[in-house]
C-alpha positions as a Python dict, from the first residue, in 0.01 Angstrom:
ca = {
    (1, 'X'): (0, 0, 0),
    (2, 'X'): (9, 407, 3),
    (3, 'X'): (290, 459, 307),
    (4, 'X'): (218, 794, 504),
    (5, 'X'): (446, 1103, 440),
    (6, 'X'): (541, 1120, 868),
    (7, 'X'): (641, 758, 788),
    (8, 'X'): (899, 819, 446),
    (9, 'X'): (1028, 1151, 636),
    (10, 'X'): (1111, 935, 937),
    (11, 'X'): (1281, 733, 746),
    (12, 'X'): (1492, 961, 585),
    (13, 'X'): (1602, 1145, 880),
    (14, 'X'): (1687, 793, 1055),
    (15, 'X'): (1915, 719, 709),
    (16, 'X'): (2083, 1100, 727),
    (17, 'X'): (2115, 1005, 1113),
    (18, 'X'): (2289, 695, 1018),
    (19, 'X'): (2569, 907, 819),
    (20, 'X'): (2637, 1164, 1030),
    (21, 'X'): (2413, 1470, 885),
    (22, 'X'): (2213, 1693, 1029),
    (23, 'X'): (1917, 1741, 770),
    (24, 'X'): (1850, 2091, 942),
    (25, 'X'): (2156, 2212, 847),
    (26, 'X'): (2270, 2146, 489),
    (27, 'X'): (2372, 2517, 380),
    (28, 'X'): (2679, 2506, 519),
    (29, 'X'): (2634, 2848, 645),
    (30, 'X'): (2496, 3000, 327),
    (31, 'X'): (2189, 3200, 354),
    (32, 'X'): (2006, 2986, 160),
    (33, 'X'): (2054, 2633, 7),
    (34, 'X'): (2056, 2522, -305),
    (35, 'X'): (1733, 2347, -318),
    (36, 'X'): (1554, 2669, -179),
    (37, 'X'): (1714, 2874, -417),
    (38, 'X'): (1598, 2675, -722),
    (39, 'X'): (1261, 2679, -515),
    (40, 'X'): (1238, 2995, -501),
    (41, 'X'): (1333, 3078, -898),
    (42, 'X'): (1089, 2832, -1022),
    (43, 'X'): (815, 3029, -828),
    (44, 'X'): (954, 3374, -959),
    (45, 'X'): (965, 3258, -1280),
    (46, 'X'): (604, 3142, -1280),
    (47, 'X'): (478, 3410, -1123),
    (48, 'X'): (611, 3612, -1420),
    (49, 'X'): (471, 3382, -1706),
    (50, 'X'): (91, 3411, -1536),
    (51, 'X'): (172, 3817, -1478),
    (52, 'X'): (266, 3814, -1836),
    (53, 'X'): (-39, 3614, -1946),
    (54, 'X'): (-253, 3812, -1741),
    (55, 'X'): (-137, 4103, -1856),
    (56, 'X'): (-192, 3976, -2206),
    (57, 'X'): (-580, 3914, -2147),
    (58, 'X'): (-628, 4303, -2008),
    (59, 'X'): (-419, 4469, -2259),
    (60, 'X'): (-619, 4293, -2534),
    (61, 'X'): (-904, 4470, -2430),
    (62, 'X'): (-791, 4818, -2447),
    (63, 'X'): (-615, 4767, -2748),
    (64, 'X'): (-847, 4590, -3010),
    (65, 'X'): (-1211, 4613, -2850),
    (66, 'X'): (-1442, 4843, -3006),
    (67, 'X'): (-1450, 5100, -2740),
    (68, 'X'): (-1819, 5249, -2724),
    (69, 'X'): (-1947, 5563, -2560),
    (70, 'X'): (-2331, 5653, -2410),
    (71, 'X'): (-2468, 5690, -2730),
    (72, 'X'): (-2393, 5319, -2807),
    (73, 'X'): (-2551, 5217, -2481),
    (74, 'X'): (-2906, 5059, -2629),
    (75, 'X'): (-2720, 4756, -2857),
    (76, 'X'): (-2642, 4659, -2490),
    (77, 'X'): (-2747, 4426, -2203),
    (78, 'X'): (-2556, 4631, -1903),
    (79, 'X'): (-2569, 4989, -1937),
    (80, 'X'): (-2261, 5219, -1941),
    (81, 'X'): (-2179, 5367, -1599),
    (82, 'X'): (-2305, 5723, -1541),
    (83, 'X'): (-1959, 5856, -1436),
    (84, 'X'): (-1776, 5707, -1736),
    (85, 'X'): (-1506, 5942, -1835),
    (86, 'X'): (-1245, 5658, -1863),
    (87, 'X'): (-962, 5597, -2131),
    (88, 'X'): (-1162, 5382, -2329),
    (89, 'X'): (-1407, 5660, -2363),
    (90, 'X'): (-1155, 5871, -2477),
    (91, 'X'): (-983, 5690, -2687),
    (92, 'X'): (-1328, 5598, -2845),
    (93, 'X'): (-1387, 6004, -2936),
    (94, 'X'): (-1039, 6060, -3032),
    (95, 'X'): (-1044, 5770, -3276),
    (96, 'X'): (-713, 5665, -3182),
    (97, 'X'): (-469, 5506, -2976),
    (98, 'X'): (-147, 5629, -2933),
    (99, 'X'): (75, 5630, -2661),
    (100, 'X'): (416, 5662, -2557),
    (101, 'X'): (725, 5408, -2583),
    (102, 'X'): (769, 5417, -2210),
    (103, 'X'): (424, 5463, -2062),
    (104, 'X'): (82, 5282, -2092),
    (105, 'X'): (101, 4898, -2268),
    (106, 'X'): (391, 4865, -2389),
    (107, 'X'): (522, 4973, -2029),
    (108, 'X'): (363, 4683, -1851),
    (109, 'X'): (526, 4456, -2144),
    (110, 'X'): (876, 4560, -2114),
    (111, 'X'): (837, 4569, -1710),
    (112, 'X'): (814, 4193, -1763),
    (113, 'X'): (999, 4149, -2029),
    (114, 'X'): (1273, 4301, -1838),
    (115, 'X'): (1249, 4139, -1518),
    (116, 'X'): (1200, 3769, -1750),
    (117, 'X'): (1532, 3859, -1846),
    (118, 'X'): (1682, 3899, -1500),
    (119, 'X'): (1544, 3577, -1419),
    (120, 'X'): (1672, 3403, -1677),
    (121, 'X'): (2011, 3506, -1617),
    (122, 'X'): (1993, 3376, -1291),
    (123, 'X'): (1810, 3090, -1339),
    (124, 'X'): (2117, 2964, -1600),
    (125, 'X'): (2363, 2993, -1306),
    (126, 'X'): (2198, 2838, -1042),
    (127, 'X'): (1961, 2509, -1259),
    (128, 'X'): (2133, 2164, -1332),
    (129, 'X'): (2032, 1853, -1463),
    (130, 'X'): (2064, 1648, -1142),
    (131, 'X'): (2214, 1738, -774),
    (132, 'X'): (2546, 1530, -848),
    (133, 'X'): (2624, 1774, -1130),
    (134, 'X'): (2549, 2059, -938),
    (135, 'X'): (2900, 2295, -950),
    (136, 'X'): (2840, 2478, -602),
    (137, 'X'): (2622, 2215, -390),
    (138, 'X'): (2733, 2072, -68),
    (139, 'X'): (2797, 1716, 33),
    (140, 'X'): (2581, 1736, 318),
    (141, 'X'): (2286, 1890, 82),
    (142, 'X'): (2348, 1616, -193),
    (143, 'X'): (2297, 1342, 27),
    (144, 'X'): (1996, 1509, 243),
    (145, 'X'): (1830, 1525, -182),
    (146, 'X'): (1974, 1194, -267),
    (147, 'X'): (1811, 983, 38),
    (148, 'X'): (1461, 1196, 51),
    (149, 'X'): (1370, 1057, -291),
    (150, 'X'): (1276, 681, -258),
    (151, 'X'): (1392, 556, -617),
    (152, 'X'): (1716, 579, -798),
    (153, 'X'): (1804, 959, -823),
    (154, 'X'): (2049, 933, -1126),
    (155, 'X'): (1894, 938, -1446),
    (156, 'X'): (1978, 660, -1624),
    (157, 'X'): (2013, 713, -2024),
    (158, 'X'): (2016, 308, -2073),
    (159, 'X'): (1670, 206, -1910),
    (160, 'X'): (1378, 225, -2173),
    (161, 'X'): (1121, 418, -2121),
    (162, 'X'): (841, 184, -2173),
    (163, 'X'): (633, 357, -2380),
    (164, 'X'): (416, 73, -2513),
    (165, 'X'): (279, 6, -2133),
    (166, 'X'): (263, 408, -2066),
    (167, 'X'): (20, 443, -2349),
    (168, 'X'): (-199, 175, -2230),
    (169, 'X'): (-261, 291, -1901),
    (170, 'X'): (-566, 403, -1815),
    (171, 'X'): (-471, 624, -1530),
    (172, 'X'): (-231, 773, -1732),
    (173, 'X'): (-542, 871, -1986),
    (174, 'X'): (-714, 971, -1726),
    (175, 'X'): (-474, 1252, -1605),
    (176, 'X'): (-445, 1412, -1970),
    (177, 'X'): (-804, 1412, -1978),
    (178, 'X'): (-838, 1589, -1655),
    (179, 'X'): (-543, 1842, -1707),
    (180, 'X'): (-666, 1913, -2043),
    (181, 'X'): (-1067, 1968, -1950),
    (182, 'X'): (-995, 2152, -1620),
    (183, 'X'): (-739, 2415, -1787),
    (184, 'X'): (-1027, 2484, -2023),
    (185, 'X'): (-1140, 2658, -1732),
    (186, 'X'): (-841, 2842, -1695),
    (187, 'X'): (-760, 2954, -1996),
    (188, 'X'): (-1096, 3086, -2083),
    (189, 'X'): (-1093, 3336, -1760),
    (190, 'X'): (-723, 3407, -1832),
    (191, 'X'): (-769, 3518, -2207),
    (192, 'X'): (-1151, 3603, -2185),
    (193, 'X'): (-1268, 3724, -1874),
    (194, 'X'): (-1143, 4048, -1935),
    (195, 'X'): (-1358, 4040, -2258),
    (196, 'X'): (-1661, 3970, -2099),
    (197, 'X'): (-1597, 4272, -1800),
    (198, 'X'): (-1543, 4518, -2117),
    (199, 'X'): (-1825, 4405, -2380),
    (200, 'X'): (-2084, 4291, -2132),
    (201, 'X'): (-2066, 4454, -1789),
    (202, 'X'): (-1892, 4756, -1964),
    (203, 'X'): (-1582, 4772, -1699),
    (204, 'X'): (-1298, 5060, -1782),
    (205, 'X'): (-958, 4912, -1736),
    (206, 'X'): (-837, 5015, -1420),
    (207, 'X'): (-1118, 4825, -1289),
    (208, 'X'): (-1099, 4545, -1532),
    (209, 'X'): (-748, 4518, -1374),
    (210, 'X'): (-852, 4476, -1000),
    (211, 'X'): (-1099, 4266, -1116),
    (212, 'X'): (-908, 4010, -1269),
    (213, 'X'): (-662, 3965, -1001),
    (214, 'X'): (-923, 3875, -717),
    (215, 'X'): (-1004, 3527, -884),
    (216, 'X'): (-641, 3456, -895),
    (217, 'X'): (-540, 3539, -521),
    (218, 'X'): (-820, 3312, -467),
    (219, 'X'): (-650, 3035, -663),
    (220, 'X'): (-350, 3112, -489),
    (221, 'X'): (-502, 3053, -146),
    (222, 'X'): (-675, 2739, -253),
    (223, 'X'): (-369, 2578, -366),
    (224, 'X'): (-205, 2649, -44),
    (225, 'X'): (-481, 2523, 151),
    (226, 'X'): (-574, 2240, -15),
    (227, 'X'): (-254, 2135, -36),
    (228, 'X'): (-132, 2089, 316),
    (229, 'X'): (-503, 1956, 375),
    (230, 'X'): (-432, 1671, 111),
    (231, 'X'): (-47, 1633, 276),
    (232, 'X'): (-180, 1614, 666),
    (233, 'X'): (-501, 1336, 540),
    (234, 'X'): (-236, 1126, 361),
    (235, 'X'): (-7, 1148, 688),
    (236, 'X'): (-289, 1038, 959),
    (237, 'X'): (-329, 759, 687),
    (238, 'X'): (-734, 896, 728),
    (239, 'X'): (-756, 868, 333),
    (240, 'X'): (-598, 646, 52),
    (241, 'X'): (-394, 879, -291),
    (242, 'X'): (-624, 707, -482),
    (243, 'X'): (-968, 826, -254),
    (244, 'X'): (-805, 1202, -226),
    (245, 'X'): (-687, 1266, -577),
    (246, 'X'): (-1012, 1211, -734),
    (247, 'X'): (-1166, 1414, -461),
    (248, 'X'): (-978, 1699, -485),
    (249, 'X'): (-997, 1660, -874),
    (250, 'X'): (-1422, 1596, -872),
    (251, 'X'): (-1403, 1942, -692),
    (252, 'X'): (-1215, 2131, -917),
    (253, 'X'): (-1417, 1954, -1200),
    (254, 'X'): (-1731, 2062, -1098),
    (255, 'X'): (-1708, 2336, -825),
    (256, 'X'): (-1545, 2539, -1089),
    (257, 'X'): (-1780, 2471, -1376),
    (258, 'X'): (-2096, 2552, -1157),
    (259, 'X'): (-1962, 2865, -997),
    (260, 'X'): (-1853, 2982, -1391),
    (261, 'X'): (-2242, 2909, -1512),
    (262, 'X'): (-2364, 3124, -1218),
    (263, 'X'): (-2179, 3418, -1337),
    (264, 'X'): (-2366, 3459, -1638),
    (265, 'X'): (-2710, 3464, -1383),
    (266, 'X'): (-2632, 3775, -1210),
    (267, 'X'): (-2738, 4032, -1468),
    (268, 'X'): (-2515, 4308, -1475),
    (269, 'X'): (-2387, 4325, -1130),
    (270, 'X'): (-2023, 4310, -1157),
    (271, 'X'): (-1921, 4274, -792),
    (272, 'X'): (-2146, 3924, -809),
    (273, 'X'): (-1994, 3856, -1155),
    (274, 'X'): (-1607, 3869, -975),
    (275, 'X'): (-1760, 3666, -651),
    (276, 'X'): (-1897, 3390, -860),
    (277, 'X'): (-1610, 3433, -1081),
    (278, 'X'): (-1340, 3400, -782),
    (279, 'X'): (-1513, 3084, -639),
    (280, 'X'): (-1468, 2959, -946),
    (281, 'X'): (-1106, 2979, -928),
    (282, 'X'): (-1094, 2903, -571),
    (283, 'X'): (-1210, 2546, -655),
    (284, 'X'): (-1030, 2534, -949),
    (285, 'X'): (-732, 2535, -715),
    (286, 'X'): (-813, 2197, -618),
    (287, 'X'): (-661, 2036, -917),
    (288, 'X'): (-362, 2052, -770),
    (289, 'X'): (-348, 1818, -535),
    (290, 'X'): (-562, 1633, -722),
    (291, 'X'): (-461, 1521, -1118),
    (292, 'X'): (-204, 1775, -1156),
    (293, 'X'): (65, 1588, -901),
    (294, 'X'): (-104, 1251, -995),
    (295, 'X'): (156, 1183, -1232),
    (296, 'X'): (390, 1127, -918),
    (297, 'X'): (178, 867, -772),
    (298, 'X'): (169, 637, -1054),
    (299, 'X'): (491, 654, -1236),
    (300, 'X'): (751, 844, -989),
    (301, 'X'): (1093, 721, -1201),
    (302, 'X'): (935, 861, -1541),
    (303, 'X'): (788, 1161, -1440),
    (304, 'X'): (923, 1407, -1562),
    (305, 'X'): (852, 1266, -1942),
    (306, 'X'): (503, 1182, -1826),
    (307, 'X'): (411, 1508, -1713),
    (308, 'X'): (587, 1655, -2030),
    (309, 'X'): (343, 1538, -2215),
    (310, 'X'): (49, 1508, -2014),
    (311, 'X'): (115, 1959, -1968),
    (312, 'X'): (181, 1968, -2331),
    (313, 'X'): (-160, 1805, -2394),
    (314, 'X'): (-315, 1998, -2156),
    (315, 'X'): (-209, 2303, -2285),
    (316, 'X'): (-415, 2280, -2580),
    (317, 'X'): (-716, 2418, -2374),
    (318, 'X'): (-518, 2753, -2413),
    (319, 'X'): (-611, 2724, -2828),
    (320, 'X'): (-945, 2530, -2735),
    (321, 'X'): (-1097, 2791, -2493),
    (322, 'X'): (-1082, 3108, -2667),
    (323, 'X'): (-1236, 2924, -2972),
    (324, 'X'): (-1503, 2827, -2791),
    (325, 'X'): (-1605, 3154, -2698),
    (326, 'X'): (-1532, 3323, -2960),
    (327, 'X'): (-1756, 3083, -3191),
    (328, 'X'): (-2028, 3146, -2923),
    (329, 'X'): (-1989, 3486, -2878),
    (330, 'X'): (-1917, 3582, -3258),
    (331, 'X'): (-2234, 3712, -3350),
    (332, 'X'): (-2264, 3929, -3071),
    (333, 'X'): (-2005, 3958, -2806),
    (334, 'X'): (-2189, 4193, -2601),
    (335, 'X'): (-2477, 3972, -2559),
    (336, 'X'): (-2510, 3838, -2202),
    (337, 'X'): (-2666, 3542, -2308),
    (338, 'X'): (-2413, 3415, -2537),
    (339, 'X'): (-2190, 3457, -2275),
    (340, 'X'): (-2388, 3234, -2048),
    (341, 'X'): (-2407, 3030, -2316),
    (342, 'X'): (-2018, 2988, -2378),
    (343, 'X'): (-1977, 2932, -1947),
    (344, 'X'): (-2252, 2638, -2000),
    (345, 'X'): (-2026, 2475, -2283),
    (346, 'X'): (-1674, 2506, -2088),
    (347, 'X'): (-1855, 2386, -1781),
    (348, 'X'): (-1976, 2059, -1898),
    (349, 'X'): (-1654, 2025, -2042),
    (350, 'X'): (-1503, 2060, -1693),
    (351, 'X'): (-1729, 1843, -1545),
    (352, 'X'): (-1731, 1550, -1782),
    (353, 'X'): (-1329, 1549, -1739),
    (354, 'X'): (-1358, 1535, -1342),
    (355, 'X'): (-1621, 1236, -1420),
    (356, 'X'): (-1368, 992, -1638),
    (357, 'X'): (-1074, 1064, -1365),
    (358, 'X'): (-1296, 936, -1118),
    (359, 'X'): (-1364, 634, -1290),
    (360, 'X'): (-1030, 581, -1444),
    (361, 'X'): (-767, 735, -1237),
    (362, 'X'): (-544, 560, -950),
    (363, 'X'): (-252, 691, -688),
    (364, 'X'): (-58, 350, -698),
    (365, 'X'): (288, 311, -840),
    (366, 'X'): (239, 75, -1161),
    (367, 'X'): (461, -154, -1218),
    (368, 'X'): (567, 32, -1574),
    (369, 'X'): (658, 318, -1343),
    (370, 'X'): (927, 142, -1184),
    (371, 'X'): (1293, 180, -1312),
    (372, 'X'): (1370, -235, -1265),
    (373, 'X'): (1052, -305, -1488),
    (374, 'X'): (1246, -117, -1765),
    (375, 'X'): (1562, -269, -1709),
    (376, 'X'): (1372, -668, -1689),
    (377, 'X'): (1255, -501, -2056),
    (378, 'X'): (1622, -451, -2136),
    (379, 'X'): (1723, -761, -2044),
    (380, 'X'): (1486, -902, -2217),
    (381, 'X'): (1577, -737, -2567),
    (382, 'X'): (1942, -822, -2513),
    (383, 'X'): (1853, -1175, -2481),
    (384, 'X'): (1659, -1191, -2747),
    (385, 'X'): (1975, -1027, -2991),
    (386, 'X'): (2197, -1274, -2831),
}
């Protein structure tokens, strides 16, 4: 039985009642708590990675695509703009591309480099392994962590992890299949959309640059949305986890892969191209509170392993993506219909993943997810030896 979030934060605030502590007030005075700090690192520093990722994708374009100039303009699908005078043009006629230490690429790398640095330093100081071995966190704030969390809070190194019932689950399948098919979507827009503005719709960088940050302020938005959407349906008990994880996920799944195929229909009409694009990543935003978070549903104790290695799975789309198109696209990358093509392929892929989910994946606790079901496995082993 799924119990409502209104219902587990009422109960926490009657236990923090019970002992004497305000759970509005757990600073102490400081300007900011410890939890919030760590909050707000973790976004800082992922905000970095995907600016550095990002950043990646566009400078790859200026620095290794063969730049072409009006003359080349018939080998194409989209003609060159009129008024193109840009860098890539110039760099094409020069036959070079040299620039400065401290100005063009290699600027925008050690702007991030640099501030990744700051970060970490920071991020050293203030992490921990667990609020009890924090150095500089309040009583009051321990306890407000220690009672919002429903299961044992210290991490204990003698409870097996039981592996044999973790890889038999098919919900837990069903989440690496998700997370690995839906960041196929992803990572093919992060590393090759920028690609596909330069060869095909023949986009100088500045605007390959705006370009590429629309669909990701749109992903931004979604997640935000979607979330608290997901949070207040769970609270009004008007949905089950089970009912709204697969939603969310089926929407993802396939509202991403269809808006993706109708970007290669527009012809050369970039500002359609970045609208289909962008709704694209708007529903990819779903996945959020849909398989990503999953993990917590089924196995809460163990999941921090679980998600270690349903992420590291997942993150195998990054190697599977760009092969894709590339394989696709080899022949001719500035052909339009290899493109489409290459969207078709990492669409279905999408989709099929959002299918299985559905059919496989759950939001109940399982009873391998529990910390006593490990320690009846324990006990069981040391009865055995004795």
């Amino acid at each position: 039985m799924v119990r409502s979030l209104s219902s587990q934060n009422d109960e926490r605030r009657n236990i923090l009642k019970n002992d004497g502590i305000d759970y509005h007030r757990t600073s102490e005075g400081k300007l900011f708590s410890i939890r919030y700090r760590i909050g707000l690192l973790a976004f800082l520093g992922f905000a970095l990675l995907f600016s550095m990722r990002v950043t990646l994708s566009i400078a790859i374009v200026d620095m290794v695509v063969e730049h072409r100039t009006q003359d080349d303009s018939h080998s194409q699908n989209c003609p060159l703009p009129q008024n193109s005078n840009s860098s890539l043009e110039k760099m094409s006629q020069e036959g070079s591309f040299t620039i400065d230490l401290l100005e063009g690429w290699p600027l925008a790398f050690f702007f991030y480099g640099f501030l990744g640095i700051i970060w970490f330093f920071f991020w050293m100081r203030i992490a921990s392994d667990s609020p009890e071995n924090h150095p500089k966190i309040t009583e009051n704030e321990k306890t407000y962590i220690t009672c919002s969390i429903n299961f044992q809070t210290n991490y204990n190194s003698d409870v097996i992890i039981p592996w044999k019932q973790l890889f038999k689950s098919f919900p837990f399948f069903a989440i690496i299949i998700a997370e690995t098919t839906i960041n196929v979507v992803e990572y093919a827009l992060m590393t090759c959309l920028s690609l596909y503005l330069a060869n095909v719709l023949n986009l100088n960088v500045n605007e390959n640059g705006l370009y590429n940050s629309l669909p990701w302020l749109l992903t931004f938005l979604a997640i935000l949305t979607t979330s608290r959407l997901t949070d207040f349906l769970l609270s009004r008990k008007y949905v089950t986890t089970t009912f709204i994880r697969k939603l969310n996920q089926l929407i993802a799944s396939f509202g991403s892969a269809i808006f993706l195929v109708l970007a290669g229909y527009v012809d050369c009409n970039a500002t359609l191209v970045i609208i289909s694009v962008s709704a694209a990543m708007f529903f990819y935003g779903f996945r959020y509170p849909g398989a990503y978070c999953n993990i917590q549903d089924i196995a809460p104790y163990f999941a921090g392993i679980t998600f270690g290695i349903t992420n590291t799975i997942g993150s195998t789309a990054g190697i599977l993506a760009p092969e894709i198109v590339g394989r696709i696209t080899d022949s001719n990358v500035h052909s339009q219909e290899l493109w489409l093509y290459s969207f078709y392929v990492i669409g279905i892929i999408s989709a099929l993943g959002g299918i299985l989910f559905m059919f496989l994946a759950s939001g109940e606790v399982h009873s391998w997810g529990n910390p006593k079901f490990s320690e009846t496995i324990q006990n069981g082993s040391s009865n055995s030896e004795n």
